[in-house]
N, C-alpha and C positions, 0 to 999 in steps of 0.2 A: 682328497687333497688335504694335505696337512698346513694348516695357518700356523706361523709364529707372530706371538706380540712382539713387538718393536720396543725394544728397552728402550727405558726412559733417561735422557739424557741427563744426568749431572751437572747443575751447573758450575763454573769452575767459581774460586775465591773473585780473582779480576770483575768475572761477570755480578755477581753479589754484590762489590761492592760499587761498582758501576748502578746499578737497582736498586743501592741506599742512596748514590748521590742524586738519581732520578726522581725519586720520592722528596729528600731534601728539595731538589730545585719545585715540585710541584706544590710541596708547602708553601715554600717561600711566593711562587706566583699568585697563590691564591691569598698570601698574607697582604701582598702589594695589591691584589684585586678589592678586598678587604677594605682597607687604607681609604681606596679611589670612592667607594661605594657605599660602606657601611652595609652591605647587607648581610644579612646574620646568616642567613646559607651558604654562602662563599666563608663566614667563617667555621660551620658547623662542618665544611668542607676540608678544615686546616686540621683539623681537630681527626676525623678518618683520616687523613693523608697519614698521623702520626701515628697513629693505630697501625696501619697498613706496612706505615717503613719499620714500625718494631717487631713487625713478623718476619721483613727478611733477614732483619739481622740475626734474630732469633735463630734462622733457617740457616745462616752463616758461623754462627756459634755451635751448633750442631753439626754440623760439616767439617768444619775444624778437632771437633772431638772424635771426632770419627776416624780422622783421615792422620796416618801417620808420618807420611814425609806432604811439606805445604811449600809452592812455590818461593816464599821471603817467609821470614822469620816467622813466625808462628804468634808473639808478642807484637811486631809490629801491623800482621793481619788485626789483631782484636784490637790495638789502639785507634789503631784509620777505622775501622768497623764505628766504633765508639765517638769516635769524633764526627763523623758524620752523622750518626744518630743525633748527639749532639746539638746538631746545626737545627734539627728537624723539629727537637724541643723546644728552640729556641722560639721556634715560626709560633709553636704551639702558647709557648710561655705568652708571647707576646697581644696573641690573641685572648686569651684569657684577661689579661692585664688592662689589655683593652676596654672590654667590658666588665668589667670589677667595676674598675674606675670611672666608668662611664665617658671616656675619653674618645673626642672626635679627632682622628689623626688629620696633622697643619700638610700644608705643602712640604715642610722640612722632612716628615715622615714618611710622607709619601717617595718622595727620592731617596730618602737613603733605603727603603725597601725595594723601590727600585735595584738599586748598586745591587742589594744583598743576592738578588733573583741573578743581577749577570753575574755574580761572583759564583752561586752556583752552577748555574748555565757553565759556567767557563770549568769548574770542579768536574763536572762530567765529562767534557772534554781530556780531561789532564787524567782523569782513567781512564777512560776506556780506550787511549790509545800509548798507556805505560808499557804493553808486550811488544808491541811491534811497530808503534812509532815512538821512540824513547824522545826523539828532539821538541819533537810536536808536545808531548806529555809536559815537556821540561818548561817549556814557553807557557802554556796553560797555565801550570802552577805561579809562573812569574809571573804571570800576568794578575794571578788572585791574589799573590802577595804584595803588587802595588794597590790594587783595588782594598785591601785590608787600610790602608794608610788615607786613601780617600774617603774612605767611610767613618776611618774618627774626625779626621779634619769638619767632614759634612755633620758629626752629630755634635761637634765643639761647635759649631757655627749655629747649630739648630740650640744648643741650650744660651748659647750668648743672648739669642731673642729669646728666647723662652724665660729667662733669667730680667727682663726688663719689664717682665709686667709684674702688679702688684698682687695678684692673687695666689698667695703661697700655697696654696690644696694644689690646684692648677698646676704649678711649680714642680711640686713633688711628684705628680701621678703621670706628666709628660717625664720627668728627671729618669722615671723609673723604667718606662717603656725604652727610651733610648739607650740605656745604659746596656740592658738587654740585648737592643740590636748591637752597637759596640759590639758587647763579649760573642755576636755571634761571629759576625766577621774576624775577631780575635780569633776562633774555634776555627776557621777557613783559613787562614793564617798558617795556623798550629798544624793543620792538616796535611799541606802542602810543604810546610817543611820534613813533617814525616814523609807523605809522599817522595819528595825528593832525596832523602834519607834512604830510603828504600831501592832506588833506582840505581843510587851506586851500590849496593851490597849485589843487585840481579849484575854489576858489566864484569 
């Protein structure tokens, strides 16, 4: 009896970058876990995640060289690729930033990490259902594009108290962490109007 191996499946672009924004959201929960806890393993944990989502994109970039016709544009594959990486280093930045500074993240912290985790949460959604549920896709993404506008509101509110105490070191090393998450959600933003940029070129 003769065995054949089972080719190994391919994964498609969609599915990659569905697996970046998976990585991005498991950063980010582990940034918000972080936040709640302070335990340095949960951070040492942020830290692999972003190791881990640099190898699928890597694995995504490679696929794309490869492959000569690509479902949507071939440039705005590697910019969403990018921008969700992106998102991932932001987790990572932040973490670092953390401990540099020695900084105990406030309650303000804590929820806007929150938002950022359902703003990813909601990112995964809005791809992996761009092929075959376009409406669903479309709503996702709106949906992270009002969540981008809550999360400056929530980090303007969080530097107004921050900005009332007298300890300017204090001042600057929270100024810096936030401003971060900001540009992350900025990046989730950016993302999603690519995203939707993308979905009218596939009708």
């Amino acid at each position: 009896m003769k065995f054949r191996l089972k080719a190994k499946k391919t994964p498609t672009f969609f599915e990659l970058l569905e697996k970046q924004a998976q990585y991005a959201a498991t950063g980010m929960k582990l940034l918000h876990n972080y936040c709640e806890t302070n335990d340095e393993s949960v951070a040492d944990g942020v830290i692999k995640t972003e190791s881990d989502g640099d190898m699928i994109r890597r694995i995504l970039i490679d696929e794309l060289n490869k492959t000569f016709i690509t479902p949507i544009d071939r440039e705005d594959l590697f910019r969403l690729s990018s921008q969700l990486d992106e998102i991932l280093d932001y987790a990572k930045t932040s973490v670092d930033e953390i401990r540099f500074f020695n900084v105990k993240p406030d309650e303000e912290m804590i929820a806007v990490t929150a938002a950022l985790l359902d703003i990813c949460e909601h990112i995964i959604l809005a791809i992996a259902n761009i092929e075959d549920h376009p409406a669903i896709s479309r709503d996702e993404a709106i949906y992270v594009k009002a969540m981008e506008n809550k999360v400056g509101d929530m980090t303007t509110k969080a530097l107004a108290i921050l900005f009332e105490d007298d300890d300017h070191k204090k001042i600057f090393k929270y100024r810096e962490i936030y401003r971060h998450l900001n540009q992350t959600a900025d990046l989730a933003d950016q993302a999603m109007d690519l995203l939707l940029d993308i979905m009218v070129k596939m009708q």
